[in-house]
C-alpha angles and dihedrals in degrees: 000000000000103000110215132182142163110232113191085217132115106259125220132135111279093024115137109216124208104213122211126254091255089061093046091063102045091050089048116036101017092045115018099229123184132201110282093030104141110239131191115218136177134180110196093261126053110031127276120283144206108242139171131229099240101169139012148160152133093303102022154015136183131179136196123244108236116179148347109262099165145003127234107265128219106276114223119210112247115158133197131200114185136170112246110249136178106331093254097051080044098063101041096047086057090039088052097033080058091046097057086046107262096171090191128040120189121182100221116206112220141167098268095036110143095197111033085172125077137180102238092190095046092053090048087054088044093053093047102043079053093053091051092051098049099042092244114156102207128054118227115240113244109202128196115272121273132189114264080240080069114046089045089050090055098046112101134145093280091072137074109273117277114223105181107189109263115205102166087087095253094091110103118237121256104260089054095052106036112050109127094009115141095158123041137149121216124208121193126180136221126279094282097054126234119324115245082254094050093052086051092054093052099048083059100049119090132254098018139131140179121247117209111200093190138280098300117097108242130211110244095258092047096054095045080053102043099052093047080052095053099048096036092046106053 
């Protein structure tokens, strides 16, 4: 089994590497490491690496960096704003936003939102455990929640597109929408889809299209997939 884990360390050959006392535990009691087991890390920054458990116990743990296996690459700037749902949709729209590549997630409060509140930390955890998994090198940033007031006051030409899904039939496929894109932003709204008020809000802001998925009717976190997949995967 290919261990894999984030280390909020500066990477380079020869480093030694404290780990943290999450990831002692997971070595140890999850899956049963010993000393000399090869590990794969990554920090964001500089590339993942080939390292070696050189040390662990109850208390502590450290590996050596071995060798160079990637470099970073360039980090697009794909960007998701999603109302916050039930804790569980919640967290696996976050878990498969971070595994297409959504390099910012935003909760976004509307009129309709279920769950106005939102676990910051969890959904950090939830991103990086994600990035581990899929073999991704950077970490997408989760921000605190804003009104949806907010985040359209704030949308002008200067930012990526926002394409906000349309199910009232007027939206534009996403072919149509995304040729030549390498930037875009992507709103989706609660259960209970965007007020009247809230549609109206969104026609006036800059910079701003509808999406159409298609003529089913999706659940909230399909729909917050779907359209990242779309877009990641042309």
């Amino acid at each position: 089994m290919q261990i894999r884990l984030f280390v909020d360390a500066p990477l380079n050959i020869g480093a030694t590497v404290f780990l943290n006392e999450n990831q002692i535990h997971y070595l140890r009691n999850v899956l049963r490491a010993k000393t000399g087991a090869e590990l794969f890390v990554f920090n964001g920054r500089d590339g993942e690496f080939s390292a070696v458990l050189s040390a662990l116990d109850k208390k502590s743990a450290q590996i050596q960096i071995c060798r160079r296996l990637r470099g970073q690459p360039e980090k697009r700037d794909v960007r998701l704003y999603f109302s916050p749902l039930k804790r569980d949709c919640t967290e696996l729209v976050v878990e498969k936003a971070t595994e297409l590549g959504a390099t910012q997630i935003v909760p976004v409060i509307t009129q309709y939102t279920a769950m106005p509140r939102v676990n910051a930390d969890r959904l950090r955890a939830v991103a990086l455990e994600a990035c581990e998994q899929c073999r991704r090198l950077d970490v997408p940033e989760i921000l605190a929640p804003v009104s949806l007031a907010e985040l359209l006051a704030a949308q002008d030409e200067t930012k990526p597109a926002l394409f906000h899904l349309d199910e009232t039939g007027r939206g534009k496929r996403a072919a149509d929408l995304f040729a030549g894109l390498e930037s875009a932003a992507f709103l989706t709204g609660p259960e209970g889809g965007f007020s009247d008020a809230e549609r109206a809000m969104i026609a006036k802001t800059p910079n701003t299209a509808g999406l159409d998925l298609g003529e089913r009717i999706l659940r909230a976190e399909t729909a917050s997939i779907a359209a990242l997949a779309l877009f990641m995967c042309r």
